[in-house]
C-alpha positions as a Markdown table, in Angstrom:
| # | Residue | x | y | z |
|---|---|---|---|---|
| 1 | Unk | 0.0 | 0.0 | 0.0 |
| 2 | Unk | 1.4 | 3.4 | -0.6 |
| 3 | Unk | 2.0 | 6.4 | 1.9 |
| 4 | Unk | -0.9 | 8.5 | 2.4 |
| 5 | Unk | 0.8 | 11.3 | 0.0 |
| 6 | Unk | 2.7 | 9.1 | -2.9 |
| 7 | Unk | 4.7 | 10.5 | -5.3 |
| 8 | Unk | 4.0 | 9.9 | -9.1 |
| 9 | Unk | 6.5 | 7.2 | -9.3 |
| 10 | Unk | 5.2 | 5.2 | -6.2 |
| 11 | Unk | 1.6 | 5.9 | -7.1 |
| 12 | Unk | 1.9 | 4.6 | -10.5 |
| 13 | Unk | 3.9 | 1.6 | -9.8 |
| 14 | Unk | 1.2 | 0.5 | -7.3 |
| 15 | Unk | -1.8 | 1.5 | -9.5 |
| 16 | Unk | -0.4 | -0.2 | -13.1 |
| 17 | Unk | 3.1 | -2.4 | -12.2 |
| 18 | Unk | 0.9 | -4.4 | -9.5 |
| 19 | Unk | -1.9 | -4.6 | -11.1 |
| 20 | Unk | -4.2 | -2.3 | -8.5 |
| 21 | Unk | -6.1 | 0.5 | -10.5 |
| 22 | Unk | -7.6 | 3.2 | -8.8 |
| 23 | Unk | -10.1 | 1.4 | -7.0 |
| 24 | Unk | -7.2 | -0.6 | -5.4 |
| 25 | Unk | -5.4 | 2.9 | -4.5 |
| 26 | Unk | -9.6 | 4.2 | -2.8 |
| 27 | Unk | -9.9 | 1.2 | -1.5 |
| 28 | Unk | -6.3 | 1.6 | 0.0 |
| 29 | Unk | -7.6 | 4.6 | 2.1 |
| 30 | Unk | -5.9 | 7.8 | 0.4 |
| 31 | Unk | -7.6 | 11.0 | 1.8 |
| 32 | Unk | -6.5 | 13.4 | -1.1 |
| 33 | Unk | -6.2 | 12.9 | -5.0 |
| 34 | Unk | -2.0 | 12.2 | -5.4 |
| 35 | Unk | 0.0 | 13.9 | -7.8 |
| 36 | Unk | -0.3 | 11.5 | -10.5 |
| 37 | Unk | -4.0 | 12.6 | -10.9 |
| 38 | Unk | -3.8 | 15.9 | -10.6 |
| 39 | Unk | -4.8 | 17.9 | -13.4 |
| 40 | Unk | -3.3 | 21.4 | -13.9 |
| 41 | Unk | -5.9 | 24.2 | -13.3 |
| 42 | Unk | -5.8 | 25.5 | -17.0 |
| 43 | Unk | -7.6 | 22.1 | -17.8 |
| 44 | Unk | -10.0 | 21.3 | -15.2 |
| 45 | Unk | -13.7 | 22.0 | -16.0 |
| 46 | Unk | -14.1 | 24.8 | -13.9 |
| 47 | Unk | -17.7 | 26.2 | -13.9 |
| 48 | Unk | -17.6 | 28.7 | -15.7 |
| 49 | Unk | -16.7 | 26.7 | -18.9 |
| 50 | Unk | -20.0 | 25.2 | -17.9 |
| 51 | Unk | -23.6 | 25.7 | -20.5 |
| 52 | Unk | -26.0 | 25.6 | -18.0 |
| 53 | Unk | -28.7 | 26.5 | -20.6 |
| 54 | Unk | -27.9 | 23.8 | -23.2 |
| 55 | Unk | -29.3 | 20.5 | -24.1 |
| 56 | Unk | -28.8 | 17.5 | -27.0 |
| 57 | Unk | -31.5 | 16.4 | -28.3 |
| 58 | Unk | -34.1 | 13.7 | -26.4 |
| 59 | Unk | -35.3 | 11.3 | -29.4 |
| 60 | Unk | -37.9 | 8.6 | -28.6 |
| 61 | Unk | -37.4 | 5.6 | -31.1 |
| 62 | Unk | -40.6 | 3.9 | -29.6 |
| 63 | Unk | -41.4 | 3.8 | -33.8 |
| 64 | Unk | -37.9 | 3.9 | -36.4 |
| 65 | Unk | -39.9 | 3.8 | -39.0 |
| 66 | Unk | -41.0 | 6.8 | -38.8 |
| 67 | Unk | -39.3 | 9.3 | -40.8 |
| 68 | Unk | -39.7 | 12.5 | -38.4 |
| 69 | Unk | -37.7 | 9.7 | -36.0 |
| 70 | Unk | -34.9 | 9.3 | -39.0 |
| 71 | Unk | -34.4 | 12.9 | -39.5 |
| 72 | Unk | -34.1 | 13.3 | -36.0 |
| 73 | Unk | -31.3 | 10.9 | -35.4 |
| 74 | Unk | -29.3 | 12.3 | -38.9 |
| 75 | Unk | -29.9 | 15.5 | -37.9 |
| 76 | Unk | -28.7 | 15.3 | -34.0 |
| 77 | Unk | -25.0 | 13.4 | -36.1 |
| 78 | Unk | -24.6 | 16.1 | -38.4 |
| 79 | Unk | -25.3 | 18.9 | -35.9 |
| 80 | Unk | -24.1 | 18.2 | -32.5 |
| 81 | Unk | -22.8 | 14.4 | -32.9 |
| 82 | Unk | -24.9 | 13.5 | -29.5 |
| 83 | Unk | -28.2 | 12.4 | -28.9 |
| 84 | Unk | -30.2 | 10.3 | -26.2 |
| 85 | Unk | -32.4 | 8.0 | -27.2 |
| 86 | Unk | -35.3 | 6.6 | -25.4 |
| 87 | Unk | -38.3 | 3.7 | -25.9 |
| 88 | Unk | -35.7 | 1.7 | -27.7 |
| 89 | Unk | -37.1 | -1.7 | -26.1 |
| 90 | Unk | -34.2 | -2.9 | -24.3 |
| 91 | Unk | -35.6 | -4.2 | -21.0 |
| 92 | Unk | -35.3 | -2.1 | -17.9 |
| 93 | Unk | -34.0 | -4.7 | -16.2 |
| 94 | Unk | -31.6 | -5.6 | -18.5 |
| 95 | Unk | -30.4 | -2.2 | -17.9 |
| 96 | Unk | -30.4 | -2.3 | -14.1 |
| 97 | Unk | -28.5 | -5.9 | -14.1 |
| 98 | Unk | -25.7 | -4.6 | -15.9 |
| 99 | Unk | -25.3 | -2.0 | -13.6 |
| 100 | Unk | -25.3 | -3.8 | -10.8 |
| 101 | Unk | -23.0 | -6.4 | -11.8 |
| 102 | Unk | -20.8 | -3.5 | -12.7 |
| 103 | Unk | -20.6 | -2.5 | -8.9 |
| 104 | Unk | -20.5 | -6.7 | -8.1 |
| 105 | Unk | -17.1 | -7.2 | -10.4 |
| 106 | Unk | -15.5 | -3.8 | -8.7 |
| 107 | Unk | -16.4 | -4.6 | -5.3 |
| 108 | Unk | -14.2 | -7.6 | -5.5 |
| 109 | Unk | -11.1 | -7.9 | -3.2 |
| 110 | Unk | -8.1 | -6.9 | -5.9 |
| 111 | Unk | -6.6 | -10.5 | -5.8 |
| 112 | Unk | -10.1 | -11.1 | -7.9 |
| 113 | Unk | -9.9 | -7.9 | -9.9 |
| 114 | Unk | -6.5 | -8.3 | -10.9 |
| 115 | Unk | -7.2 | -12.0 | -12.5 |
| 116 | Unk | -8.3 | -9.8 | -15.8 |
| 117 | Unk | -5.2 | -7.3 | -15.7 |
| 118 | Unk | -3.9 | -7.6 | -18.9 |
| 119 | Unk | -0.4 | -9.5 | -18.0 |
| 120 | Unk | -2.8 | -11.9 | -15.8 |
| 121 | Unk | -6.2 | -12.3 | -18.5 |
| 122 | Unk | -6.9 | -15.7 | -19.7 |
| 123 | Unk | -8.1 | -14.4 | -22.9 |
| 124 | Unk | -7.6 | -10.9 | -24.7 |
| 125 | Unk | -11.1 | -10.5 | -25.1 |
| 126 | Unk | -11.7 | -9.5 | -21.9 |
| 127 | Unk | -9.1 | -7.2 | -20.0 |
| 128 | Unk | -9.3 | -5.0 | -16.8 |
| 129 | Unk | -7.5 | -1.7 | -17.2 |
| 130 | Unk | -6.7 | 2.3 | -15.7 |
| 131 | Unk | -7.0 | 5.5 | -16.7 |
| 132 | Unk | -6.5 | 5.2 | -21.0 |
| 133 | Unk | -3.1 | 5.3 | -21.4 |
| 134 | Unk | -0.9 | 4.7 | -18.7 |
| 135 | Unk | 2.8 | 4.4 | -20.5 |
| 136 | Unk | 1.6 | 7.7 | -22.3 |
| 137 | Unk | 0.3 | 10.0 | -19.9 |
| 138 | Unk | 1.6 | 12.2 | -17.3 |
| 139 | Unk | -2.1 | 13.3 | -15.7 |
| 140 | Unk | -3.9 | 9.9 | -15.0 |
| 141 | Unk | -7.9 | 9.3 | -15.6 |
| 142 | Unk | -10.1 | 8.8 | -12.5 |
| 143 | Unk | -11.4 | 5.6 | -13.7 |
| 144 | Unk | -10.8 | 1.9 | -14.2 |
| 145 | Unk | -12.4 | 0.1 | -16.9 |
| 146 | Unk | -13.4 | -3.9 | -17.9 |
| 147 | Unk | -14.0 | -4.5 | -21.6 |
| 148 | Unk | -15.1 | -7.3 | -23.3 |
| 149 | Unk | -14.7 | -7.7 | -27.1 |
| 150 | Unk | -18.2 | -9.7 | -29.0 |
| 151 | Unk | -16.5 | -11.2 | -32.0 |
| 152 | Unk | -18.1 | -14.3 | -33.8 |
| 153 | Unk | -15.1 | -16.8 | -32.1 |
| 154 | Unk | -14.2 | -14.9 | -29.3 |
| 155 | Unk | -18.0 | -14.8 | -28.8 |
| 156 | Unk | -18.1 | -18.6 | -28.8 |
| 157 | Unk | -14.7 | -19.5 | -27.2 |
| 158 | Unk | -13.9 | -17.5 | -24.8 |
| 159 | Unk | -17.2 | -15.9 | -23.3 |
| 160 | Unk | -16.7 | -19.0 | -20.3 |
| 161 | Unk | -13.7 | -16.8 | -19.2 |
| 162 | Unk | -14.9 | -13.7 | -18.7 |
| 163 | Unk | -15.6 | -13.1 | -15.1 |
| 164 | Unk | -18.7 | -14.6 | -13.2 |
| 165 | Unk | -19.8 | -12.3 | -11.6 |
| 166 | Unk | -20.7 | -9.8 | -14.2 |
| 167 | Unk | -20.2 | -12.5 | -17.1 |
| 168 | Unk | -24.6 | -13.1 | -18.2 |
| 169 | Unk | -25.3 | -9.8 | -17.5 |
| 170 | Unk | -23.5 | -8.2 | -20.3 |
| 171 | Unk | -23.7 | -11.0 | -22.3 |
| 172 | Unk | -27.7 | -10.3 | -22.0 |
| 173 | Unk | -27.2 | -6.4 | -22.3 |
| 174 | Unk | -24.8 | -7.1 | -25.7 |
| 175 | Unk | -27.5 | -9.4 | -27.3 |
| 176 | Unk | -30.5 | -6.9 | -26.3 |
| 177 | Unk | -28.2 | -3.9 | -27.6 |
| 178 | Unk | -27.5 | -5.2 | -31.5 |
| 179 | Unk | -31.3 | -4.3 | -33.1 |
| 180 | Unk | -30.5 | -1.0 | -31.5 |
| 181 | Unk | -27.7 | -1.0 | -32.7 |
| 182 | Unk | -28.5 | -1.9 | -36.1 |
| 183 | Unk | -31.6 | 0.4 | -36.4 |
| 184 | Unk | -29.0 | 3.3 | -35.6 |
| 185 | Unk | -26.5 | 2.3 | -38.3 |
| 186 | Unk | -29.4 | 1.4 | -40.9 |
| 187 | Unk | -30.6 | 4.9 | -40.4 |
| 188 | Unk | -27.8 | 6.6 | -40.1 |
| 189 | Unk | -26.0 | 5.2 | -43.1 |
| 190 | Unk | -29.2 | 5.8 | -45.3 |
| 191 | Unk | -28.7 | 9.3 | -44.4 |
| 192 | Unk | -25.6 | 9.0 | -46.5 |
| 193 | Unk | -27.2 | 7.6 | -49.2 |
| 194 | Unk | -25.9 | 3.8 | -48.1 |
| 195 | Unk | -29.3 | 2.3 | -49.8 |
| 196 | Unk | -28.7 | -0.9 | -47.9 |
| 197 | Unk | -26.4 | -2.9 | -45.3 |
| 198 | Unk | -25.5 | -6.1 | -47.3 |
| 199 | Unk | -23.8 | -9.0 | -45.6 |
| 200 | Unk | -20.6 | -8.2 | -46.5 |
| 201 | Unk | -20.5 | -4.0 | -45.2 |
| 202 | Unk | -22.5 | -5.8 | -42.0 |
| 203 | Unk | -19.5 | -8.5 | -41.4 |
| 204 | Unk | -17.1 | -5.5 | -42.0 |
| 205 | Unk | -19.0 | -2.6 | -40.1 |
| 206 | Unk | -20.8 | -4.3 | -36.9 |
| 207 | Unk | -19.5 | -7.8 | -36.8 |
| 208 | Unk | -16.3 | -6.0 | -33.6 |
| 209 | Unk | -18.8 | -4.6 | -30.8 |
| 210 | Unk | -16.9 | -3.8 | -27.4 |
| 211 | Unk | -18.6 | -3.8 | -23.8 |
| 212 | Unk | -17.0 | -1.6 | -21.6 |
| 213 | Unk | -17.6 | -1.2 | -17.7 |
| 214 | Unk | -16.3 | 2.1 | -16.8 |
| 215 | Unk | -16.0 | 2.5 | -13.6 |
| 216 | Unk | -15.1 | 5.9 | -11.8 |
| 217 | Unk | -15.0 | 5.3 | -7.8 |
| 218 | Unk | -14.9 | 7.8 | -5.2 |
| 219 | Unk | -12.8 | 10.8 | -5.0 |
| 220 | Unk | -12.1 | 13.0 | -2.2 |
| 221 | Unk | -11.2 | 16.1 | -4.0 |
| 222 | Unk | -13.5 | 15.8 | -7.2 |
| 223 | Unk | -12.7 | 19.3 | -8.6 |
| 224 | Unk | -8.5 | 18.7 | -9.0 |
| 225 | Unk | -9.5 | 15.4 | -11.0 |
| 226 | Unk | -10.8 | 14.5 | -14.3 |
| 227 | Unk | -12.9 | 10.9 | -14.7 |
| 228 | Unk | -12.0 | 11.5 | -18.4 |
| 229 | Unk | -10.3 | 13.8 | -20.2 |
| 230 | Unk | -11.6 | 16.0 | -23.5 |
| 231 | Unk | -11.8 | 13.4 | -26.6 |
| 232 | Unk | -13.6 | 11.8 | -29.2 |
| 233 | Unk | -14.4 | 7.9 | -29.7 |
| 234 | Unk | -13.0 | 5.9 | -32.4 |
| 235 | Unk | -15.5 | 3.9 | -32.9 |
| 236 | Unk | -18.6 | 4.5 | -35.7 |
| 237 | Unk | -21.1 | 5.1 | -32.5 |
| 238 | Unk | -20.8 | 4.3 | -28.9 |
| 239 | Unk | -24.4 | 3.4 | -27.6 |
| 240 | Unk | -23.8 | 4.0 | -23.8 |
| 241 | Unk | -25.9 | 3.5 | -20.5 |
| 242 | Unk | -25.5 | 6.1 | -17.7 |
| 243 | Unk | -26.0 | 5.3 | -14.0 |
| 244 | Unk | -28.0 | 8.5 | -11.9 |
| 245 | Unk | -25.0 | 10.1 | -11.1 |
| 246 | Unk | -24.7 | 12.4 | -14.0 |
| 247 | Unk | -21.3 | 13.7 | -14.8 |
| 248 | Unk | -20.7 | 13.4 | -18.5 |
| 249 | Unk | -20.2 | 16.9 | -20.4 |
| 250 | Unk | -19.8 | 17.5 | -24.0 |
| 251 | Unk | -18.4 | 20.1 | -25.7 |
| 252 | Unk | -20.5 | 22.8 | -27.0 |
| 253 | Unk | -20.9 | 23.2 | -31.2 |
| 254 | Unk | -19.1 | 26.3 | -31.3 |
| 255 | Unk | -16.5 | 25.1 | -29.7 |
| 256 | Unk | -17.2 | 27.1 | -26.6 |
| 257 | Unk | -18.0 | 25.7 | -23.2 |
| 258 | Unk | -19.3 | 21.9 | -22.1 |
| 259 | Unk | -23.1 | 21.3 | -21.6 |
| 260 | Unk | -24.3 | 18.6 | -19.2 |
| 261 | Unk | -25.7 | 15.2 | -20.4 |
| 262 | Unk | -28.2 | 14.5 | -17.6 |
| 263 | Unk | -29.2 | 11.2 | -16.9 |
| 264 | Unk | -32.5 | 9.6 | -18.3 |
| 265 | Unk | -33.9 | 6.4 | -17.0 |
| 266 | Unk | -33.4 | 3.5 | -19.2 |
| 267 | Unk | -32.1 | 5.8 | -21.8 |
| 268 | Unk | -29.2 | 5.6 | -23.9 |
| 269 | Unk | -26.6 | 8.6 | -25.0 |
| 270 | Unk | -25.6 | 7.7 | -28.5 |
| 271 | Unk | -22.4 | 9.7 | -30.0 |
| 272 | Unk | -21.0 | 9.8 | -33.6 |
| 273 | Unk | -17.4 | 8.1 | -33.5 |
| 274 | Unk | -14.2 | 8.8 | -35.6 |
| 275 | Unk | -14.8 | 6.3 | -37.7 |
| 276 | Unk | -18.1 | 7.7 | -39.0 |
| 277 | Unk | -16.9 | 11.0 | -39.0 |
| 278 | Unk | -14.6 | 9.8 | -41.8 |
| 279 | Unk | -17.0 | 7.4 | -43.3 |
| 280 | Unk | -19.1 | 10.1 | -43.8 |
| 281 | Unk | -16.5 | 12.7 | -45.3 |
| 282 | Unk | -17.5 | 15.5 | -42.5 |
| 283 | Unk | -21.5 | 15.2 | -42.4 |
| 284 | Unk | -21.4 | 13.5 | -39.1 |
| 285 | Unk | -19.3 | 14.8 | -36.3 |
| 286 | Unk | -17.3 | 12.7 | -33.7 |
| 287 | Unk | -17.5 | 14.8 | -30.7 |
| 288 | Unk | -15.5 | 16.0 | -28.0 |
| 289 | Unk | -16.6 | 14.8 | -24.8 |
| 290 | Unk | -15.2 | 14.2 | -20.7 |
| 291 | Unk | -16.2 | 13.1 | -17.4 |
| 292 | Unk | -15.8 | 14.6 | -14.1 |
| 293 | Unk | -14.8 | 12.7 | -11.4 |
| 294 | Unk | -17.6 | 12.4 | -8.2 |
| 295 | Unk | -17.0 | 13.3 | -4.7 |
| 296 | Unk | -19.8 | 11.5 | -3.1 |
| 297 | Unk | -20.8 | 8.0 | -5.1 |
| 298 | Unk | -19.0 | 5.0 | -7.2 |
| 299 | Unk | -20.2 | 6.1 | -11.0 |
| 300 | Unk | -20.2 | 3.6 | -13.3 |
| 301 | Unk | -21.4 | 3.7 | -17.2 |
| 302 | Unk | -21.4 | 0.6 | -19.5 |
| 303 | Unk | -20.6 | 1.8 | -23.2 |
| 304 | Unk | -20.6 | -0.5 | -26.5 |
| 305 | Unk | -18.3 | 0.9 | -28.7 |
| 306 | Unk | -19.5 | -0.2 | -32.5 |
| 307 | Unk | -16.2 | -0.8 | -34.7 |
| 308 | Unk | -15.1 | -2.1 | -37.6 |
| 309 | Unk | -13.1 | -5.5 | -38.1 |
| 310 | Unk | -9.7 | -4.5 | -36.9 |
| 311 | Unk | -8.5 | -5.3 | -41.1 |
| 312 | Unk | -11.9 | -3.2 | -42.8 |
| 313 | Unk | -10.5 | -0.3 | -44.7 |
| 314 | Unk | -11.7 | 3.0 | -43.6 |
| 315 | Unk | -12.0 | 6.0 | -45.9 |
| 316 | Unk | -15.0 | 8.3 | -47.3 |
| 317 | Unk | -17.9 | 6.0 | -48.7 |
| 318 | Unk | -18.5 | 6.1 | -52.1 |
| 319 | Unk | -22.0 | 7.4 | -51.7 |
| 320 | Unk | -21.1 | 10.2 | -49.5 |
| 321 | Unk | -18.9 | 11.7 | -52.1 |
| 322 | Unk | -21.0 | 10.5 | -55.1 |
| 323 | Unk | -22.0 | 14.4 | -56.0 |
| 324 | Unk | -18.7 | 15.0 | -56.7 |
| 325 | Unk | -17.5 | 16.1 | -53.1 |
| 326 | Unk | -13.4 | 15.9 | -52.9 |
| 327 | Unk | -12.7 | 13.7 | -50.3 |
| 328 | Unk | -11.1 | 15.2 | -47.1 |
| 329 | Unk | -9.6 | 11.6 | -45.5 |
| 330 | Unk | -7.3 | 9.3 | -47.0 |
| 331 | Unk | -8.2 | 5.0 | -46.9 |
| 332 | Unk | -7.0 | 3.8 | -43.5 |
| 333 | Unk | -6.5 | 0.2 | -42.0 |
| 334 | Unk | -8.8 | 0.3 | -38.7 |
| 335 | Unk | -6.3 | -1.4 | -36.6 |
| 336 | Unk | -3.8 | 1.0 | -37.7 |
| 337 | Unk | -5.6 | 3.8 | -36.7 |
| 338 | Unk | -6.7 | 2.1 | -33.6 |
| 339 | Unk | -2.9 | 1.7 | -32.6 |
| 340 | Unk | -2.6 | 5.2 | -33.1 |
| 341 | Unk | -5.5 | 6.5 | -30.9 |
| 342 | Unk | -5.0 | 3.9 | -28.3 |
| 343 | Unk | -1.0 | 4.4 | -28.0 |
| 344 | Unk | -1.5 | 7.8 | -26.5 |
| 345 | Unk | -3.2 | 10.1 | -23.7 |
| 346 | Unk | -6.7 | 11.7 | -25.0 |
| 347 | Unk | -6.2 | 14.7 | -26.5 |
| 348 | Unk | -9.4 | 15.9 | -28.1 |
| 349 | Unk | -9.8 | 15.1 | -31.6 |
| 350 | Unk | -6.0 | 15.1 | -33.0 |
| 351 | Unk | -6.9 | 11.3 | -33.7 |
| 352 | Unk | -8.6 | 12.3 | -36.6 |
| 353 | Unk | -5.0 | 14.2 | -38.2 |
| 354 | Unk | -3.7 | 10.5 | -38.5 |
| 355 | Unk | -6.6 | 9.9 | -41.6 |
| 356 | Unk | -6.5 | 13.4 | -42.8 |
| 357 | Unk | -5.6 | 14.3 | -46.3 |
């Protein structure tokens, strides 16, 4: 266990080099955020950078056939790349089991935890990590993480070594999530004049889905951390589930200021993802967003981050540039560019320079 006041190199050795994230070094009894989580004051969200009077759109889905419902959703990615969605007919339940098995798998004792760390994992399709990018960063995230990667073998193969205790429940919340899913992409791709989603742009588009348990425990001195920093997703959309603790912001169209995305029950927040933004040459923005950290309550959210196969080749679509639109990305290997955004700290959007022409 570290001293009560550890310094960067003690802190991170016992939060990454032995395995115990962040909820190892709460749970450890630390009475004030350490250095290594310290964010400089020019780049906390201080409230004044705060929109109190802003909002992203509230769609209810109850009927996607409706084309009000469609223009809604295109609309929300072109304008503000964020939008919740609600009476999308996953289960309730579903919802709340997720979330509790969330707080089940991170109330573990650490030798448990620690079985998915990635040196320790029995399988890379599920792994237990901290912050983003710990070899990269100097500032470390508030948060732990436990994803699990759906993959047609991997699904199959390995799903019997994912861990118990949270292991149905987001197997149940990844199955009831994919007609959501699909509805989104169907729609959202038409609105790029994608007429229709054959086998072979489903196998390549939707076939990688990652479930993510973010978890962000505790802080005692909230306003010095960040949960997340500022950045955008990789993937085409993230479909995410917030708990009732609020404490996701995203950043403002004109660039200007953060507005609050309050939690809705049993709704999800759906954002536009690098990928798309590419896919679509521009019309749909991947958005910068963060998390604060919370001084009071364990947060956790449970994202599923819609990629490509890791070997699909990325670039504008055809149709979206069929009017004679230059192209403003070149044709990129996903996994490449994955490497790329995963092998550094968040930094806003700058992932997106690694595709632009």
């Amino acid at each position: 266990m570290p001293q009560s006041d550890p310094n960067s190199d003690e802190t991170f050795d016992f939060v990454v080099n032995n395995g115990n994230g962040i909820k190892g070094l709460v749970d450890a009894g630390i009475e004030t955020v350490p250095q290594l989580y310290t964010v400089p004051i020019d780049e906390r969200l201080e409230p004044n950078k705060i929109i109190t009077h802003g909002s992203i759109p509230v769609i209810d889905v109850s009927d996607w056939d409706d084309p009000k419902v469609k223009e809604s959703i295109c609309e929300a990615a072109a304008e503000c790349g964020f939008f919740q969605i609600i009476n999308h007919g996953v289960p309730l339940e579903v919802l709340d089991a997720v979330r509790e098995s969330a707080h089940r798998f991170f109330g573990l004792p650490n030798e448990e935890r620690s079985k998915y760390w990635p040196v320790n994992s029995p399988t890379d399709t599920v792994v237990l990590t901290t912050s983003f990018a710990p070899q990269a960063e100097t500032v470390f995230e508030w948060k732990d993480a436990l994803t699990m990667r759906f993959g047609p073998h991997q699904y199959r193969e390995s799903v019997p070594l994912w861990p118990p205790v949270c292991r149905d429940e987001v197997l149940e919340y990844g199955e009831s999530a994919k007609p959501v899913v699909r509805k989104l992409m169907e729609i959202l791709l038409k609105g790029l004049k994608v007429k229709e989603i054959d086998k072979a742009r489903e196998y390549e588009l939707m076939t990688a889905s990652i479930v993510t348990i973010n978890y962000y425990p505790r802080c005692p001195n909230p306003d010095l951390t960040a949960g997340i920093f500022p950045h955008s997703d990789a993937s085409i959309i993230t479909v995410l589930l917030q708990d009732d603790n609020g404490g996701l912001y995203v950043r403002a169209t004109d660039g200007n200021g953060w507005i609050h995305v309050p939690p809705i029950d049993g709704a999800f927040v759906v954002n536009i993802g690098d990928m798309l933004q590419i896919m679509s040459n521009d019309k749909y923005k991947s958005i910068e967003h963060r998390v604060v950290a919370n001084g009071s309550k364990n947060r956790v959210s449970v994202p599923v981050f819609v990629t490509p196969r890791m070997d699909a080749v990325i670039g504008p679509l055809p149709e979206a540039i069929e009017s004679g639109e230059q192209p403003l990305y070149k044709k990129v290997v996903c996994g490449d560019y994955f490497r790329h955004h995963f092998g550094k700290k968040h930094d806003g959007k700058k992932s997106l320079e690694f595709a632009r022409i």
